[in-house]
Every structure is written in structure tokens, then in C-alpha cells.
N, C-alpha and C positions, 0 to 999 in steps of 0.2 A: 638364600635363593629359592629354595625351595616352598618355603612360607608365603614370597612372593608373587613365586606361580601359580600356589593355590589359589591367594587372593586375587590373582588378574583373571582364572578361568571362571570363578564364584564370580567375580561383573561381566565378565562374559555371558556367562545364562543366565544374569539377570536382566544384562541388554536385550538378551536374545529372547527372554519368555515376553519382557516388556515390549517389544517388536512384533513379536506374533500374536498381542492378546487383540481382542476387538473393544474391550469394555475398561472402563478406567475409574473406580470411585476416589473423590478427592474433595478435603475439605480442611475444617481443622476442630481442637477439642481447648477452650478458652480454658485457660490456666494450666493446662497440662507441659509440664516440662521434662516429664521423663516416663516412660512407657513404652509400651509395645502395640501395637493396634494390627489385632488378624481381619484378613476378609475372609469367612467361611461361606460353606454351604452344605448343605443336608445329602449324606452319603450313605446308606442302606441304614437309614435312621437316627445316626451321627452326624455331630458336626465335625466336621474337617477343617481347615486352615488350607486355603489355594492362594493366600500369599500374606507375606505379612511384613512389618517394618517396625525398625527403634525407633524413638522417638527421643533426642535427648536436645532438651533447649528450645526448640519450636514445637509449634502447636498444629501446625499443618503435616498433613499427608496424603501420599498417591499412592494408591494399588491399585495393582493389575491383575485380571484374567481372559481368558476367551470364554465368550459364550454360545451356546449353540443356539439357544432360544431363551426367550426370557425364564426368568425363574425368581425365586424369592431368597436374596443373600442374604449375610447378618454380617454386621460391622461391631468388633469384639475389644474391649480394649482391659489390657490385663497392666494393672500398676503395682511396681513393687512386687510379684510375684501373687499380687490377690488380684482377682477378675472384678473391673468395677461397672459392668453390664453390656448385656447385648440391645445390637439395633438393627430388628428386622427390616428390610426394605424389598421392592419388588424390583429389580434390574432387568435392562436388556443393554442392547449393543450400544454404545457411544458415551457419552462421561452422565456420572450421576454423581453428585455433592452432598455432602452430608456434614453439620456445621454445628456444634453441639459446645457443653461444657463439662468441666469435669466433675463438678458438683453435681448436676442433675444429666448423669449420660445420656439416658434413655428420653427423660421426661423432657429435656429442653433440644433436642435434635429436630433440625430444617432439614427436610428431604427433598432437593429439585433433582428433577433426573424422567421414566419412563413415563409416557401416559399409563402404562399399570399401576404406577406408582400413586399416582394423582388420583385413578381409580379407588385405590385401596385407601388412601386420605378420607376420599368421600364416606366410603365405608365405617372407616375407623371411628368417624367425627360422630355417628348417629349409635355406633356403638360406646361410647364415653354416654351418651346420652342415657341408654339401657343400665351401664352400671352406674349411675349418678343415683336413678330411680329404682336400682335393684338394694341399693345404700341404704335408701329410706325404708325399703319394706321390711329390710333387717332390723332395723330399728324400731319401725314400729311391732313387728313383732318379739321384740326382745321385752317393750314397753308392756305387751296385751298378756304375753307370756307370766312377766313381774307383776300384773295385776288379775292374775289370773281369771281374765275374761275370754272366757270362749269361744262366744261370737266374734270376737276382736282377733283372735287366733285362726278362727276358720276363714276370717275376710280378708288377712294380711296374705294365708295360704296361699288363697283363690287367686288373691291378684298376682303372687307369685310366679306362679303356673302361667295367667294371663302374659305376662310379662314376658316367659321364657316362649310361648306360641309365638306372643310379638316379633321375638326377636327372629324366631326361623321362618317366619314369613317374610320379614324385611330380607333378610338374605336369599329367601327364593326367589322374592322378585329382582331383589339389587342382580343376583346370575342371571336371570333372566331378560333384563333390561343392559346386562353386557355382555350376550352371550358371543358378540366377535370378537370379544377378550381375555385373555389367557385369565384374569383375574375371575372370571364367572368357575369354570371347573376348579380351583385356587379355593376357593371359600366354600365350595361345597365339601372340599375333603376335609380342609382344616376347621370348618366350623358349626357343618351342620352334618359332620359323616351318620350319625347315629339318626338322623332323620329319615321320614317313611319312606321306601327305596321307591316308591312310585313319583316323589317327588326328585332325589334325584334320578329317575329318571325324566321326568318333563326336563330338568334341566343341561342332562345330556343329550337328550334330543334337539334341542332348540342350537346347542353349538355349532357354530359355521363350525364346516371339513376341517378348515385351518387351525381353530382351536381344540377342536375335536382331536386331531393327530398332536396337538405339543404335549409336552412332559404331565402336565395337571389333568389334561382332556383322555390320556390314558390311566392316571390313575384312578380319577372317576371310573370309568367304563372297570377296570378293576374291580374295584370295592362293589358297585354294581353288582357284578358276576357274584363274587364272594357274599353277599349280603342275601341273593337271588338262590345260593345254595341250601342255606340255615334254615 
């Protein structure tokens, strides 16, 4: 009796957290028959687990949590007691789907869900692009290196460098060109923190109020302060 009152108040707060959440990820992971799948989020620099589910037999799954404002999850899936990859996504309030396989977690995942998210897509797509052609400069320099050419070595360098400006220029304007979007102060902490603080500051500047006051738009103005201190 006592076993069974456990397990009815354990569906209890699970009705009851699934009742109070706002935000709902659901999808499923092709061939997966038995696992665990967390929904985490980033907690004084940790990942944490705000809900999680077994998985035994089907492929599909729903988690739940409340959101206060959008933010950036990770959808975690641990088989067998070994961890077979995480999958960041940008969340806000209402359902967002994520529909992957078990052989390629990460690499074959569909993300329908926020317009942050769709944002961050954009983004992503022209960064595949940066490492495609950061691929070849390694190569060619591996080549100029093995033939110990020089000029070959300082040119591979140069475009290097060229390469790595490209890319934090495309993110200052990509924030810049979204700055009504939690995703603009989002990619300035995560991807260009160590850029000249005068640019993130154009880019804190340019954030509408709204974005400015969410979770990203204060940790910018943060790093900012801290960066402005050094």
C-alpha cells in the first residue's frame, strides 16, 4: 500500500508540473527503443535536467517545463548508461519538436519550434559554411607545411585570420540586423565574447528595451562591464 501511494503522488507532480509548464518539447529519435532523454538548461554554468523520461519501446517523446522568456535548451539523450549527444535549440513558450535518429543524434535533428530558433538556423547554415572553408585552409596548410613552402605557409596563415574577421563581422551584423531578437545578444556572448568591446557595445546599443532587459541582453551588458574593467 504503501509502494502505491508513493507511485500515485510521483503522477501526481508529474500531472501537476505538466499542468503548470508553458513550453512543451516533443518529437521522437528513429530506432531508439530504450533510453532516457533529459531536457536541460544552463544553470550557474551547468547543465541541469528540468525534466526527463524513459524511453522503453517507442521512439517518441514529451517534456515539459515553464519558461519565463525564451532561452537556449539542450535536448540530452543518455543510452545504455552512455550519453549519445546533445541538441541545442533556442525555446520559448508553446511546443517545439525535435525529430532526429539514433545513429546521427545531433547531425540528423529537425528543429520546428521558436522564431529564435529559425533565427539561429539562419545563422548556423552560413556557419557550416566558415567551417567547410576553415577545413580546406587546414589542409592546405598541412600541404604548404609538408612541402616546406613559405610563401604557401604565410598565405594559408593570412587567409586564416581573413577567415576568423569574416566570421565576427558576419555575427555583428547577423545581431545587428536582429536586434529585436533575444538571438542578437545570444551570439554575442556565445560566439564573439572575446570581440573588441566597442563592438559589443554597437551591439548592445542597437537592442530594442525588450531584448535588452531578457536573460542574453543582461548578460551582454555584463561581460560589457567586466570587459570595460580590464
Amino acid at each position: 500500500m504503501k509502494r502505491l501511494a508513493f507511485i500515485i503522488s510521483l503522477l501526481i507532480v508529474s500531472s501537476c508540473a505538466k499542468d503548470n509548464s508553458n513550453f512543451t518539447l516533443k518529437g521522437s529519435i528513429k530506432d531508439l527503443k530504450k533510453g532516457t532523454v533529459y531536457l536541460q538548461r544552463i544553470d550557474d554554468t551547468l547543465l541541469v535536467s528540468i525534466d526527463s523520461l524513459q524511453i522503453n519501446g517507442e521512439s517518441q517523446f514529451e517534456l515539459h517545463t515553464n519558461l519565463e522568456e525564451p532561452e537556449v535548451l539542450y535536448l540530452k539523450l543518455d543510452k545504455n548508461g552512455e550519453e549519445s549527444g546533445i541538441i541545442p535549440f533556442f525555446a520559448d513558450q508553446g511546443v517545439t519538436e525535435i525529430n532526429t535518429t539514433l545513429k546521427n543524434f545531433y547531425m540528423d535533428a529537425k528543429i520546428k519550434g521558436s522564431k529564435q530558433q529559425e533565427r539561429l538556423e539562419e545563422y548556423n547554415k552560413m556557419m557550416d559554411r566558415f567551417k567547410e572553408k576553415n577545413l580546406d585552409l587546414i589542409k592546405n596548410n598541412l600541404e604548404a607545411r609538408k612541402s616546406q613552402d613559405s610563401s604557401l605557409i604565410n598565405s594559408s596563415f593570412k587567409e586564416y585570420n581573413n577567415l576568423i574577421l569574416r566570421k565576427y563581422l558576419y555575427t555583428i551584423n547577423f545581431a545587428m540586423n536582429n536586434k529585436d531578437s533575444e538571438i542578437a545578444p545570444y551570439l554575442a556572448v556565445s560566439e564573439i565574447s572575446d570581440a573588441n568591446v566597442k563592438y559589443l557595445d554597437t551591439i548592445n546599443n542597437a537592442l530594442t528595451p525588450e531584448v535588452k532587459s531578457s536573460k542574453y541582453g543582461k548578460i551582454l551588458q555584463e561581460l560589457i562591464s567586466e570587459r570595460k574593467k580590464q
